[in-house]
N, C-alpha and C positions, 0 to 999 in steps of 0.2 A: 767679209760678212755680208750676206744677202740683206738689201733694205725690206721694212715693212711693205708688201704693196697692198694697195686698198682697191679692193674691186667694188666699184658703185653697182648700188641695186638695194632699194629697203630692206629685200627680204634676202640677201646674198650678197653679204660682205664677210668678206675674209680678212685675217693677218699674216703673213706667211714672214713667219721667225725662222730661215734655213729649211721651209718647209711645213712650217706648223701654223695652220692655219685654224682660224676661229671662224666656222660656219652657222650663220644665223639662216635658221629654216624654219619657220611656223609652222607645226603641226596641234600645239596640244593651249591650252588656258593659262593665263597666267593665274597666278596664286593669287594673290588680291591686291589691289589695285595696280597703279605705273609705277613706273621704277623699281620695280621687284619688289614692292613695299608691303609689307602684310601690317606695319604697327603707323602709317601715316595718317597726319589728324587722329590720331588713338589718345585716349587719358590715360597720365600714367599710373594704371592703377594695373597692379600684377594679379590675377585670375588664379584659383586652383585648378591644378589638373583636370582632367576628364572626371575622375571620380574622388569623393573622400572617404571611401566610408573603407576602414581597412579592420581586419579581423585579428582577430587574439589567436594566440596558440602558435603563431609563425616567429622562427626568428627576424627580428628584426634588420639584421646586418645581412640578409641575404639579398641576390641582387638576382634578378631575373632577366634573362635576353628573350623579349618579345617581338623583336624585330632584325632581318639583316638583309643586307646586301652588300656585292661585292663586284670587281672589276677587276681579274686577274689577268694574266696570259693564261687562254686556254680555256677559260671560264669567265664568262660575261654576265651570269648569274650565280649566287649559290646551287642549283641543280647542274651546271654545264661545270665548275667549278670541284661537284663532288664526283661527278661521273669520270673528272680526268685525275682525282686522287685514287680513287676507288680501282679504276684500272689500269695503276701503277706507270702514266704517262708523264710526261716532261711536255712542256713548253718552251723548250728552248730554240730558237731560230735565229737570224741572219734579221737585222731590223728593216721593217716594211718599208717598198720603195717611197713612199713619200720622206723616208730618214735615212737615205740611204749614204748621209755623209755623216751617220752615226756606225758605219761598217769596220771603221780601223781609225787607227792614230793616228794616223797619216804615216804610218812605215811598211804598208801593207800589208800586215797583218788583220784576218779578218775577229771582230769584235761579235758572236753572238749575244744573245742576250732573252730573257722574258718579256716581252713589246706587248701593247694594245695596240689593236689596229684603229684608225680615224683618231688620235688625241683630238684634230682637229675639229672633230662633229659636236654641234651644242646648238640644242636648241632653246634659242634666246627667251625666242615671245614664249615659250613654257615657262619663264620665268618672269615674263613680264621686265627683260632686260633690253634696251635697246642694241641694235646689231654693231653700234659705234663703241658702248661702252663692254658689250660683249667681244670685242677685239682688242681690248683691253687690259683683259682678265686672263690672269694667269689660268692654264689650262687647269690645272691641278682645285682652282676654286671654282671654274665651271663642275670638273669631275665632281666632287663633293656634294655639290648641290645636287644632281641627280641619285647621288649616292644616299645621300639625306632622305632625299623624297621618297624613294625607292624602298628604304628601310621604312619607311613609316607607312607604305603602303604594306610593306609586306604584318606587319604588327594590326596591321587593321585600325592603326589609328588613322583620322584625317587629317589631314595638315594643316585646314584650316580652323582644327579644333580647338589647336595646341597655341592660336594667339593671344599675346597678353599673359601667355600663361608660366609659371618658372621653370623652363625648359631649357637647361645646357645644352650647350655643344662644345666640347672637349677634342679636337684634332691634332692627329702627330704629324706635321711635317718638315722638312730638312733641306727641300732643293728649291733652289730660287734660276735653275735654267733658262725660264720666261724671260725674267729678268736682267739675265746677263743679254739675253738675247737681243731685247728689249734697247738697252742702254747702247750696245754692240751697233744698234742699227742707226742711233744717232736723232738730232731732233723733229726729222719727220715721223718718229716712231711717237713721239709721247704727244698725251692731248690729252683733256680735262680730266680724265680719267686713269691715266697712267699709276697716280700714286694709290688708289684704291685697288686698282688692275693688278697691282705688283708685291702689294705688300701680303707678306706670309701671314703677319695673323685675323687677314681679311679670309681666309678660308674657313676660320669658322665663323669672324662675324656675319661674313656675306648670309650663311643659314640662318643665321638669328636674323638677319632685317626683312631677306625673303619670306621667311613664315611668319615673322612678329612674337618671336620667342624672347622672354624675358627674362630668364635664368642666366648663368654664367658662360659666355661664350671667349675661347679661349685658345690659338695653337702653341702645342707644346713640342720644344726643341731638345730632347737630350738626345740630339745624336740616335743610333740606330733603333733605341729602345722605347724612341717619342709615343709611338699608335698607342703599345701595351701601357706606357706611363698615363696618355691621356683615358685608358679605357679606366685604368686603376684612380685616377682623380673623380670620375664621372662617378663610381660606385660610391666613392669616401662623400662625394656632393648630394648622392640619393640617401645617404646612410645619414649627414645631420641636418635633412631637412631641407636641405637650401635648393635642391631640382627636389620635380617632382616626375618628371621625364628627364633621359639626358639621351644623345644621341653622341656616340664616340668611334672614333676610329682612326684612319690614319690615310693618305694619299702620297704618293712618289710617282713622278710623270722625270723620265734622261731624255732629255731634250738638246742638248749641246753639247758637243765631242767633248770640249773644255773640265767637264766633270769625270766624266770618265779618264782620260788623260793622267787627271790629277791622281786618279785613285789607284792606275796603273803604275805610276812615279812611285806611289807608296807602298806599291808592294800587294796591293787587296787582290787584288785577280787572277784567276785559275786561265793560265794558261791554255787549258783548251776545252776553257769555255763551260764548264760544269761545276758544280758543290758537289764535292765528296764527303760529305757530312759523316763523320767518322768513322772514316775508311780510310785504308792506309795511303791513300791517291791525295788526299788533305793538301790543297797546295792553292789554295783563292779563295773567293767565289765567283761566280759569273751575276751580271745585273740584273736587277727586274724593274718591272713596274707595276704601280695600278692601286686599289685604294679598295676599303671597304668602310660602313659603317655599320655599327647595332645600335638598335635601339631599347634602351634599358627603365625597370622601373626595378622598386623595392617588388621582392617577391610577395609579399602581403598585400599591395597595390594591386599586384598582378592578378592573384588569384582572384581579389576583390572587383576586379573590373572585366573578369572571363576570360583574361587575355590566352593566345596559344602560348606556351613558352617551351622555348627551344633549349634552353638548357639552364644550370643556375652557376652565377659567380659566389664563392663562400667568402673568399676573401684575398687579400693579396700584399702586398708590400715592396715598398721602394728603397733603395740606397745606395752610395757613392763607394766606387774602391778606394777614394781616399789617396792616401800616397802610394801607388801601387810601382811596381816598379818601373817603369814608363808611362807616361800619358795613355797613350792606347792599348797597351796591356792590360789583360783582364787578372784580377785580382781573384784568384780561387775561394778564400778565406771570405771577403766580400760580399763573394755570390752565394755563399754556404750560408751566409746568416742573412740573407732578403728572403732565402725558400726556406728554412725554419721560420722565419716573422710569419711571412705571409702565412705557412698552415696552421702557426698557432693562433693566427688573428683567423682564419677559417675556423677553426676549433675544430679539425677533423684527423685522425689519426693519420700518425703517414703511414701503416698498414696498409688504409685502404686506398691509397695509389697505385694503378694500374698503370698509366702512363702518364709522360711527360712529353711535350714540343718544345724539343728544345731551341734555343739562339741556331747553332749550329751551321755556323756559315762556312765549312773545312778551310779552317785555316791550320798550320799547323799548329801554331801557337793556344788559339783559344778551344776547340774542341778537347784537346787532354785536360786543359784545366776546367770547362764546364765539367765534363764527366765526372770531374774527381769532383767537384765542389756537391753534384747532385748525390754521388757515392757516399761520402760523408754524413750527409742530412739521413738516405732512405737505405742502407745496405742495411743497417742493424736491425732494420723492421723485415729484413725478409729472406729467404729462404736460397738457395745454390737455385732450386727447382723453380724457384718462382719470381724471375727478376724484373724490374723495372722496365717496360717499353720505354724507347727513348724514338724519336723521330722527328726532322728537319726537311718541312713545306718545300726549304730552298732547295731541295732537290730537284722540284716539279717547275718551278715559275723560277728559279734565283730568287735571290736576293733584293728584296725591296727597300732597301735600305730604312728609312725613317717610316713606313707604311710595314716592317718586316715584322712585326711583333703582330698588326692586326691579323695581319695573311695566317701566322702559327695559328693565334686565336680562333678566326672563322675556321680553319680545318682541324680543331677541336671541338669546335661546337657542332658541327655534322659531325664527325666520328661518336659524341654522346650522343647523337639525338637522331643516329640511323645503328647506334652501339654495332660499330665494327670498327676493327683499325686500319690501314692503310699502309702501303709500303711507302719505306724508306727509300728513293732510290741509289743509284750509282754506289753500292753498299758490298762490295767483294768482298776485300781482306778487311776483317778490322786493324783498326788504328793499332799497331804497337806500343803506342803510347800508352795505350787507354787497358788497362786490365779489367775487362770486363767482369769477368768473372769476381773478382773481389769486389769489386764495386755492387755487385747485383745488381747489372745494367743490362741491358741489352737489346740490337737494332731491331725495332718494328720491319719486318721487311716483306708479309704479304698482309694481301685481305683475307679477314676473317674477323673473326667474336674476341672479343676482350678477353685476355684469361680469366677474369672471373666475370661471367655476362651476365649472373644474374642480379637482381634487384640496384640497388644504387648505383651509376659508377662515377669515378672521380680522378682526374684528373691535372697537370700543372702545365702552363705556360708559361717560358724564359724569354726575354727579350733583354739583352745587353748593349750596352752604348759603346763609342770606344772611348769618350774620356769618360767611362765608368759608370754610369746611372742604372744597373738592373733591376728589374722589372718580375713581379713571378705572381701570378694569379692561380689558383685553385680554383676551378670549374667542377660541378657536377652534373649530373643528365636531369633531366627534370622531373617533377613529384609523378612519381606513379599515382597517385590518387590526392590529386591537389584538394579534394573536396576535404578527404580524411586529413590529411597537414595541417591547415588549416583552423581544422573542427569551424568550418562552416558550412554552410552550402553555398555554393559560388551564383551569383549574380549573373542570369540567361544577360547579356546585354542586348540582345533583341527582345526580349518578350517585351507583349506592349503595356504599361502600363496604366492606371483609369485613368480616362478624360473625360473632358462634358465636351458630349458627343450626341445629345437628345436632339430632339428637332431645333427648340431654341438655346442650345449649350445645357439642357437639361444633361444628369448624371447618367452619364450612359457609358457598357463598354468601349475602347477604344479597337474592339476588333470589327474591323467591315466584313470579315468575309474568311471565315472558318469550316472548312467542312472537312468531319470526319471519315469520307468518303475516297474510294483509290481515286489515282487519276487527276487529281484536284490541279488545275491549272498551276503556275508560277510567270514571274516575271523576270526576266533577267534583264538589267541597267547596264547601260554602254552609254559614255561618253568622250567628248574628245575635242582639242581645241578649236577643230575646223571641218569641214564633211571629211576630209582626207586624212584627218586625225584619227575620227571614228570608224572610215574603214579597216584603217590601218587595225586599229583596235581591236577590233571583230573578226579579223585577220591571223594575226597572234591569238586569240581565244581560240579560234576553230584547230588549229595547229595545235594547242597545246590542249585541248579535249579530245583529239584521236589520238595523243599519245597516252593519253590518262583516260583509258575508260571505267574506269573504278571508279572514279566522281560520282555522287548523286546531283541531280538537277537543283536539289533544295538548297544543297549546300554551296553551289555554284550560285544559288540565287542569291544567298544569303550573302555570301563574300563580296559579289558585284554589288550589289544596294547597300550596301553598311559600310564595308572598308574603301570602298575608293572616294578619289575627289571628283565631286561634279563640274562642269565643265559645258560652256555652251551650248556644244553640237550633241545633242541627244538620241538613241534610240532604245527603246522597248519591245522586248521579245516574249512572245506571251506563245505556250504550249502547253498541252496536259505531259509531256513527258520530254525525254530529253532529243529523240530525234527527232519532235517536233520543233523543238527548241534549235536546235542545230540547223536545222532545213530554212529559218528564219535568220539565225548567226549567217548562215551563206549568203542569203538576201544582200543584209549588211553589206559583208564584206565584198559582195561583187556589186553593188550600187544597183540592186536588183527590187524590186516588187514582192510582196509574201503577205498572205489574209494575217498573220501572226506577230508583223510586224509596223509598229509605226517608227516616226523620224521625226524632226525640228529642230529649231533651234533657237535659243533666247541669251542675248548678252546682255539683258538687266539684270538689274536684282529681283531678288525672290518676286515673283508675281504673286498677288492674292487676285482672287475667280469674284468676277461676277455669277451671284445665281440668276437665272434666267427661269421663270416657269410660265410654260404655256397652257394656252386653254385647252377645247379641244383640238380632235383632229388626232394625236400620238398615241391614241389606245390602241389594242389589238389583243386578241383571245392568249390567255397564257401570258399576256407580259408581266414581267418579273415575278412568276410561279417558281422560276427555278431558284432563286435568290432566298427564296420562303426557306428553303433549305441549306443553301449554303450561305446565309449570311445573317450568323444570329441580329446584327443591330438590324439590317432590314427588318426580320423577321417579329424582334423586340417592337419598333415605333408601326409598323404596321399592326401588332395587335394593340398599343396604345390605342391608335387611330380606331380602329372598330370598337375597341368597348368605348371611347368620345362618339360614335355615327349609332353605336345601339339605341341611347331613346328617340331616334328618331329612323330609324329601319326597321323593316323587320324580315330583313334578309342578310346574310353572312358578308362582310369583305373577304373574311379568307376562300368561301366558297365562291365566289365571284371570280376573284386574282387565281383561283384553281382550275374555273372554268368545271367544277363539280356538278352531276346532273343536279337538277334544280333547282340551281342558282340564276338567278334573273341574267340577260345578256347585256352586253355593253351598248345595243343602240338605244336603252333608255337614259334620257337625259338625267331622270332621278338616279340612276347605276352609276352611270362612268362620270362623271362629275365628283360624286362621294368617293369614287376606285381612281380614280386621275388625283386627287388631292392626296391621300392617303401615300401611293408612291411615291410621287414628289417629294412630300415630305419624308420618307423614309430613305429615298435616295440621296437626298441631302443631307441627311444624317450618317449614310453611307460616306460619303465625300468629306463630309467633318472628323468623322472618325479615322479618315485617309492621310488627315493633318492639315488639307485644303479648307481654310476658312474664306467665308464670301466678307469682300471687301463691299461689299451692297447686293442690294435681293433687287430684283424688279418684276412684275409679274404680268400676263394680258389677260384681260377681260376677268375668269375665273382663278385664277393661276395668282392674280394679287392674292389669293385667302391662302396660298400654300405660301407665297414669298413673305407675306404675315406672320406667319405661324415660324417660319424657319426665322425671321428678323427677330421673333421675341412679342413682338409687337399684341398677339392674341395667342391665348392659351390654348391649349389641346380643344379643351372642351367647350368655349366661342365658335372656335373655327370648325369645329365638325356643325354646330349647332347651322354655323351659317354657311353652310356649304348645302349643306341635307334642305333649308328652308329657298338658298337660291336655285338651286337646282329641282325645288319641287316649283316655285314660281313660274320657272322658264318650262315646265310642262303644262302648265296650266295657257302658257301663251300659245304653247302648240295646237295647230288645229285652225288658226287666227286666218290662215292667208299671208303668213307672214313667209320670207325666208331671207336669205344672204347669200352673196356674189362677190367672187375676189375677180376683182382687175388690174392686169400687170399695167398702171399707170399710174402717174403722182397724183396725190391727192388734189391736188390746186387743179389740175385738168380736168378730174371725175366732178368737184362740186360744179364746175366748170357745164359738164355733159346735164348735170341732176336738176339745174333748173328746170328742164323740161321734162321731169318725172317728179311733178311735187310730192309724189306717195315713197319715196325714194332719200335716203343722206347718207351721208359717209359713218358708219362703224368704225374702221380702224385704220388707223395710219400704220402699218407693219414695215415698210418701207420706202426708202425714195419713189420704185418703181414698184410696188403693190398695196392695195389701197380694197379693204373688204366695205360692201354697197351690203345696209339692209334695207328693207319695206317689204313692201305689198309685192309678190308675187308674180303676178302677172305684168307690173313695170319691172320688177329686175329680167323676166323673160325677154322683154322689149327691149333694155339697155343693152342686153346680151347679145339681138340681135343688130341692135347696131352699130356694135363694132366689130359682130362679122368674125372672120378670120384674121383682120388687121390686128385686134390687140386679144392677147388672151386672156379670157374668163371661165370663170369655173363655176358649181354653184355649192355652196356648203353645206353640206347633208345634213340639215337641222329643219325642223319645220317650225321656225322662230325668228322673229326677226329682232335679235338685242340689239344692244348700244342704238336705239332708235324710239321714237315715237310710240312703239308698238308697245312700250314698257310701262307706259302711265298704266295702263289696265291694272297692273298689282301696286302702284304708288300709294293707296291708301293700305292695301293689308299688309305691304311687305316688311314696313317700320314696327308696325306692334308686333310682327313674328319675332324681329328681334332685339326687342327691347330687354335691358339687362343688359348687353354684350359689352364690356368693360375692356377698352383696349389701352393699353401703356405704351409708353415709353421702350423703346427693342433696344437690342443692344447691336443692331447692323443696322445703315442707312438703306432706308427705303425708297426708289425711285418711284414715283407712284406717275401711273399712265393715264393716271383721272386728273389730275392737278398739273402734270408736270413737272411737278416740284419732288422737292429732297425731302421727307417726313419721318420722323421721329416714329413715326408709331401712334403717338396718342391721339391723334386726327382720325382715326378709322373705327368710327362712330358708327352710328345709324345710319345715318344722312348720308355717309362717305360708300357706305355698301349701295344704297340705293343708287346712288351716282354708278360707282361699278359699273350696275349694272345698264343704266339706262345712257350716260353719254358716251363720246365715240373712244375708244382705245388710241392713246397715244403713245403707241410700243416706238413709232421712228425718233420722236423729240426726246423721249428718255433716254434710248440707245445712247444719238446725239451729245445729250448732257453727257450719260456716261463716258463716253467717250471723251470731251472738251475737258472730264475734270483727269485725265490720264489713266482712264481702266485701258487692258490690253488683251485680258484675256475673261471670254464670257462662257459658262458652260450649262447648260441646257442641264434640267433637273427634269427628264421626260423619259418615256419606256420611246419615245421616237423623237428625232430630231424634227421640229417645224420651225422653228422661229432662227435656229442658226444661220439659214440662210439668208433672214432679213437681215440678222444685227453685219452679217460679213458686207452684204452691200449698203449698208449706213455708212459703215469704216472705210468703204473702199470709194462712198462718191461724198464721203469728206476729206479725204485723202489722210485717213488716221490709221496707225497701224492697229490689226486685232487679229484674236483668232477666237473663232467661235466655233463651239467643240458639243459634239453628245455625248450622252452618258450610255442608255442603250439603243438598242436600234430593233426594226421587227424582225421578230422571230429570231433575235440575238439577246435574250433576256436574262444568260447568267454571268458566271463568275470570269470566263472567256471572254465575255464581251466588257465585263465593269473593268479589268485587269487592262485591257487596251484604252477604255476610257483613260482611267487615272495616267497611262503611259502617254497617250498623246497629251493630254494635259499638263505633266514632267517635261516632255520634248518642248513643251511652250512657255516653261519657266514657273508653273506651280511647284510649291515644297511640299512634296507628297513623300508620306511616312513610311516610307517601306517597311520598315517595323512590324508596323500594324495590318500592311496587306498582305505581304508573306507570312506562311507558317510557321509558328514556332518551333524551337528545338532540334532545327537542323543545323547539323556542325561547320564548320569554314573552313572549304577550299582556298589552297597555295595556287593563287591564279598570279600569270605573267603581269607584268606592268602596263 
C-alpha cells in the first residue's frame, strides 16, 4: 500500500492514498470566518429561515426542490448531466490514470466503471479549510461541500444567509475507502485531524459547521438506498417543523480495489462491465460514482419567498424486508407495500403515474422482483395501451451504490422540469422474467414527451438496500401557476421595499434610480476569492452566455447581484445592453481595461462610506439633468430642495440643473452655491437609497451646509435658508480686490512664504501637499510669481477672498440674516473643518456658520481624524470629483489604507455613470443594495457557479 506523501507548499499540499490526492488551491472566499467556521463566537440562538410569512391554500405536506446540483460521470452539472441522459449516452470507461490500480482485481481482468475525474481537486481556502486538515478529509466530505454550496447557489439562496438558522443536512453515504486507505498507509498518515477527516457522519456535519446551520445534520447508512432514505428524512423534517431549509443527497467516491474485490466475491458485478436493467443480459452491475445534493423547502415556503422550483415531492415512504428470504434478497411483498405507503401518504392516485426510476441495478434476482412488486401496486389502474414507464440511471453512470437513489432522483427531477423521458439504456430483449405485459410495465427506451404531457405530471422514485431498507418517493413537475395554488400573489424578492432614504433618513423611496425608458443601463456583480478567482469567473459567464443567447441582461443581472456570495475580489459591469455588457465580461476575463467596467477589492467587513462634500469648483452646465429623469429620489429631494431655496430665489433649480433658456448660469456665486447644495444632497440620498449609509459626513468651506443637511443636523428649510443668505454674502464680497490661490505645498511652508505678504493667509488646508492662499489680489499675484515654475499654483475663479480677513465686511449683517436657524442633534457624526472636532450637530448655530465662512478650512486634519479613527472608504457627494484627490493623499502620507471614490464626473451625469459609482464603491467593500439599483421584475437566470 502506497504511504501518504505530503508535498510542502501552503497553497499545494496533497495526500496521495494509492493516488488520491487532496489539492488545496485558492481560488475563491471562504465562507465566514477560519476553520471553515460560519457559527464561531455565534450565540446559541437558532434564526428563522430566510422568510416567514407562508400562505393558505397550499398543501402543507408538499415539498418543493429549489435547488440542485450534482457530480456524475459524464455530468459535472445538472445541464452536462441532462444533455448525456437526453441523448441516450453512458459513461462508462476504464478508470482515469491517476486510479489506474482500480483497473482489475488483480487477475487481469479489466474493471470498467462510472469515474469522476480529479476526486483529488478541492479547493480548501473556498472553504476556509486549512491545506493540512484538507488532507485529511475524506474526499467524499470535500465533494459534498461543494455540492452543498452549489445547490444553494443554484436556489438563489446565499449561504451566508442560512447561519444560525434550522437548516438540515440529511446525507446518504456507505463507503469509507479514504479510510481504509488512510489506516492502510500506517502512522505517518494520521494527524490531528485524522478522526474528523475520516469519519462518515462528518459529511454532513462538516456542511452544518461550514455554513453555521443549525438544523439536524445527519449521514444516513441503509446500504444502497441511503441518498433516497436521507432525501425522504429531510421532507418528514420540513413537514414537522424542525428544518426550515434542508439540503439532502447522497455521495459515493471507489477509491480502493479492496471494495470492489469484495463486491466481485459476492456476486454484484456484470461481467462486462454494464446494467442491463431489465433486459434479458441481467447479469451485475457495473460501479459508479459521484454525489448530488437538493435543496428543499415546504412548497408554501417556497412560493412565499419567490423561489424557482424545479419540481415538487408529494410524498414518500420507508420500510424493511423484514425476514426476507436472505439478508440481501429483496423482498417483492416489502417493496409493494413502501410504494402503496408512500402514494397514499402523497394522496395522489396511482392513475396518474406516468413513470417510475426504478432501483434497477440488472441483477437477475432483484429486477423480476421490483417489477412484480411495482405490477402489483399500478397494473390495476391502467390500461394494455397505456403502461407504466419504468427506467434505471444505472444504465448511463452504473451504479452508485449508497449515492444510487440520488442520481434516480436528480434524473427525475430534469425529466419533470424539461417534461420529457429519457432512454433506458442497454434495453434489447426484455427480461423473461419480467411479463411485462401483465404487469402494465414497460421500458422507457427513447427521448420524447411523457405519455400524457399535458398539465401535471407525476412521477416515483425506488431505491432498495440489500439488507432491505426501500425507499420510494412521489415527485411531481412544478405548479403551473404557483401564484393561482397558492391563492396568493407571490412575494417579487427583489422588489425594493420603503426606507428612509430623505436627505437626513427622511421617508423617502428606496428606489435610486428607475427609468421607464429603453436602453436603461444595468449592473452585473462578479466576484471571487482572488483576482484569478474572478477571472476565472467571468470566464465561465462569458462561455455560458454564448451558449445561451436567449438570456435577457436583466435577468442575468438580477441572478448575479441577489443569488450569489459576495466575495473579496470584486467587479462591476455596467452596459445599456447585453453586448455592452459582454464586451466589459471580456475585460474581466482577459485582465484587460473597458470605460464599463471597474475592479477592487476589500477583505474587511462591510465598509460604511464616508460622505465627503465639497465646495466649489465640481459644477458644470447639465450636471445631473439626466438623473431629473431617471432617478425619481434624485428628482424627489431636488424638488424638496427648490420649494426650501424659493423664498429666497427668484429663479428656478430645476431650470438651472436643465440649463433651460433663461435660467441664470452657474458662474453666479448666488446660482451654483444654491445648485451645488441641492445635488449633493439629493446625491446622497441617491447613495442612501443604494443601502450605502455614511458612517460620518464632512464637508469644505460650503459643502459643511449639504454634510449638515444629510447628518440631520439642519432641516430642509435652515439649510436652503442658509445657503441662499451665504452665498448672497460672498457676492457682496465680490468686487473687493479680493481672490484665492491653491499651491501645491504644505501649509506650515506657505504660512512660512505669507509673512511677507501680510494682505495674504492660509484658507484651506486640502492636503499634506495643497494648501489654498486668500487676500488681496494683487499679493497672491506676487506669491504666484514667486514661486515661478518651481511649485505649482493656480488661481480660483472666484472674485472673493473667504476663509480670510476679507470676511469681517459682512460680520455684523451676516448673523441677524440668520437668526432663528435651529440646529440639533444628526443622527451621523459630523467631522467639522472649522473646529476640527467630531459634533453632534447641535453646535451649528449662528456663530458656527459665520466661522464657516470666515476661518481657514481644515479638510487635511479631519481627513486625518477620519482616518486615525478607522474609516477606509470616502465618497465624494459632487457632479465632479475635487476633493478625492486630497483625502487619497492624506491616506497615503499617513501611511492609512483608503479609497476615495466619485459619484459623478463631467459630462458623465446619468444613470451610466451613478451605476459605476456605486460599483466601484461594491469593489471597495461598501454594502450596496442591488435590489434597489436594478430594475424590478426581471426573472432569474440559471447561471454556472
Amino acid at each position: 500500500m502506497p504511504l501518504i506523501v505530503l508535498h510542502g507548499g501552503s497553497n499545494n499540499i496533497m495526500i496521495r492514498h494509492a493516488q488520491i490526492q487532496a489539492a488545496a488551491t485558492p481560488s475563491h472566499s471562504t465562507v465566514r470566518g477560519s476553520s471553515g467556521s460560519a457559527a464561531e463566537n455565534q450565540e446559541p440562538t437558532v434564526q428563522d429561515g430566510p422568510s416567514q410569512q407562508v400562505p393558505g391554500g397550499i398543501d402543507d405536506r408538499t415539498v418543493a426542490v429549489v435547488g440542485l446540483s450534482c457530480r456524475f460521470p459524464g455530468g459535472a452539472n445538472p445541464a452536462e448531466f441532462w444533455d448525456l441522459l437526453r441523448n441516450g449516452r453512458d459513461a462508462i470507461a476504464a478508470p482515469p490514470a491517476d486510479r489506474a490500480h482500480l483497473a482489475s482485481l488483480g487477475d487481469g481482468s479489466p474493471r470498467p466503471g462510472g469515474f469522476l475525474p480529479r476526486v483529488d481537486a478541492f479547493d480548501a481556502d473556498f472553504f476556509g479549510i486549512s491545506p493540512r486538515e484538507a488532507a485529511a478529509m475524506d474526499p467524499q466530505q470535500r465533494l459534498v461541500l461543494e455540492l452543498a454550496w452549489e445547490a444553494l447557489e443554484d436556489s438563489g439562496i446565499v449561504p451566508a444567509d442560512l447561519a444560525d438558522t434550522a437548516t438540515g443536512v440529511f446525507m446518504g453515504a456507505i463507503a469509507d475507502d479514504y479510510a481504509a486507505l488512510t489506516h492502510a498507509a500506517g502512522p505517518a498518515a494520521t494527524s490531528a485531524h485524522t478522526v474528523t477527516g475520516l469519519h462518515r457522519g462528518i459529511i454532513a456535519n462538516r456542511v452544518s459547521y461550514v455554513l453555521g446551520l443549525r438544523g439536524p445534520s445527519m449521514v444516513i447508512d441503509t446500504a444502497q438506498s441511503s441518498a433516497l432514505v436521507a432525501v425522504h428524512l429531510a421532507c418528514e423534517s420540513l413537514r414537522r417543523g424542525e428544518s426550515v431549509v434542508a439540503l439532502a443527497g447522497g455521495v459515493n467516491l471507489n477509491l480502493a480495489p479492496e471494495s470492489t474485490q469484495a463486491l466481485a466475491a459476492f456476486g454484484s458485478l456484470s461481467p462486462d462491465g454494464r446494467c442491463h436493467s431489465l433486459d434479458a443480459r441481467a447479469n451485475g452491475y457495473v460501479r459508479g460514482e459521484g454525489g448530488a445534493v437538493v435543496a428543499l423547502k415546504l412548497l408554501s415556503q417556497a412560493l412565499a419567498d419567490g423561489d424557482r422550483i424545479h419540481c415538487v415531492l408529494h410524498g414518500g415512504a420507508v420500510g424493511s424486508d423484514g425476514a426476507s428470504e436472505t439478508l440481501p434478497t429483496p423482498n417483492g411483498k416489502a417493496q409493494e407495500s413502501v410504494i402503496r405507503d408512500a402514494w397514499e401518504n402523497a394522496r395522489i392516485p396511482l392513475e396518474q403515474a406516468q413513470y417510475v426510476e426504478i432501483h434497477g441495478s440488472g441483477t437477475r434476482v432483484g429486477d423480476p422482483i421490483e417489477a412484480a412488486a411495482l405490477g402489483a401496486v399500478f397494473a390495476s389502474s391502467r390500461s394494455p395501451e397505456n403502461p407504466l414507464r419504468l427506467g434505471s440511471v444505472k444504465t448511463n453512470i452504473g451504479h452508485l451504490e449508497g449515492a444510487s437513489g440520488i442520481a434516480g432522483l436528480v434524473k427525475t427531477i430534469l425529466c419533470l422540469a424539461e417534461r420529457e423521458l429519457v432512454p433506458t439504456l442497454n434495453f434489447e430483449t426484455p427480461n423473461p422474467q419480467i411479463p411485462f405485459a401483465d404487469l402494465r410495465i414497460a421500458a422507457a427506451t427513447e427521448t420524447g414527451p411523457w405519455p400524457n404531457p399535458d398539465g401535471s405530471l407525476v412521477a416515483g422514485v425506488t431505491s432498495v438496500g440489500m439488507g432491505g431498507t426501500n425507499c420510494h418517493l412521489v415527485l411531481g413537475s412544478r405548479p403551473e401557476n404557483p401564484a393561482a395554488t397558492a391563492g396568493i400573489e407571490p412575494r417579487q424578492p427583489d422588489s425594493p421595499a420603503p426606507a428612509d432614504s430623505g436627505p437626513s433618513g427622511s421617508s423617502e423611496s428606496s428606489e435610486p434610480s428607475r427609468s421607464s425608458g429603453p436602453a436603461e443601463p444595468l449592473a452585473w456583480v462578479l466576484s471571487g476569492r482572488g483576482d484569478k478567482a474572478l477571472r476565472a469567473q467571468a470566464d465561465r459567464l462569458r462561455a455560458f452566455l454564448a451558449a445561451h443567447p436567449e438570456l435577457g441582461a436583466a435577468e442575468i443581472a438580477r441572478s448575479l447581484a441577489h443569488h450569489r456570495t459576495v466575495f473579496g475580489h470584486r467587479a462591476v459591469l455596467v452596459g445599456a445592453d447585453r453586448d455592452e455588457l459582454l464586451a466589459a465580461v471580456d475585460a474581466v476575463a482577459d485582465a484587460g481595461v473597458h470605460r464599463g467596467a471597474v475592479a477592487g477589492s476589500s477583505h474587511d467587513a462591510v465598509r460604511r462610506a464616508v460622505f465627503v462634500f465639497p465646495g466649489q469648483g465640481s459644477q458644470w452646465a447639465g450636471m445631473a439633468a439626466e438623473l431629473l429623469d431617471t432617478a425619481p429620489v434624485f428628482a424627489r429631494v431636488v424638488e424638496d430642495c427648490e420649494r426650501a431655496l424659493n423664498p429666497y430665489r427668484d429663479w428656478s433649480l430645476t431650470d438651472v440643473l436643465r440649463g433651460r433658456p433663461g435660467a441664470p448660469a452657474l458662474d453666479r456665486d448666488d446660482v451654483v452655491q444654491p445648485a451645488l447644495w441641492a445635488v449633493m444632497v439629493a446625491l446622497a440620498a441617491l447613495w442612501r437609497a443604494a443601502g450605502v449609509e455614511p458612517a460620518a459626513v464632512v464637508g469644505h468651506s460650503q459643502g459643511e451646509i449639504a454634510a449638515a443637511t444629510v447628518s440631520g443636523a439642519l432641516t430642509l428649510d435652515d439649510a436652503a435658508r442658509l445657503v441662499a443668505v451665504r452665498s448672497t454674502a460672498l457676492g457682496a464680497l465680490a468686487g473687493r480686490g479680493g481672490g484665492m490661490l491653491t499651491v501645491s505645498l504644505p501649509a506650515d511652508r506657505v504660512r512660512e512664504d505669507l509673512v511677507s505678504y501680510p494682505g495674504l493667509s492660509v484658507a484651506a488646508v486640502n492636503s499634506p501637499g495643497m494648501t489654498v492662499v486668500a487676500g488681496d489680489g494683487a499679493a497672491l499675484d506676487a506669491l504666484a510669481g514667486r514661486y515661478g515654475e518651481d511649485v505649482r499654483t493656480r488661481r480660483v475663479p472666484v472674485a472673493y477672498a473667504s476663509h480670510s480677513p476679507h470676511v469681517d465686511a459682512v460680520r455684523d449683517t451676516l448673523p441677524a440674516e440668520l437668526a432663528g436657524i435651529a440646529p440639533r442633534a444628526g443622527s451621523v457624526p459630523l467631522h467639522s473643518t472649522v473646529t476640527g472636532t467630531v459634533l453632534d450637530g447641535s453646535e451649528l448655530d449662528v456663530d458656527y456658520w459665520y466661522r464657516n465662512l470666515r476661518e481657514p478650512v481644515r479638510f487635511e486634519p479631519a481627513v486625518r481624524a477620519l482616518l486615525d479613527a478607522g474609516h477606509e472608504l470616502f465618497i465624494e457627494m459632487s457632479p465632479h470629483p475635487v476633493l478625492a484627490l486630497a483625502v487619497q493623499q492624506t491616506a497615503e502620507a499617513a501611511g492609512l489604507p483608503a479609497a476615495a471614490l466619485g459619484t459623478l464626473r463631467r459630462d458623465e451625469g446619468g444613470r451610466q455613470r451613478l451605476l459605476l459609482a456605486f460599483g466601484e464603491a461594491f469593489c471597495h467593500g461598501a454594502d450596496v443594495d442591488w435590489s434597489a439599483v436594478l430594475p424590478a421584475g426581471a426573472g432569474r437566470a440559471e447561471l454556472p457557479t
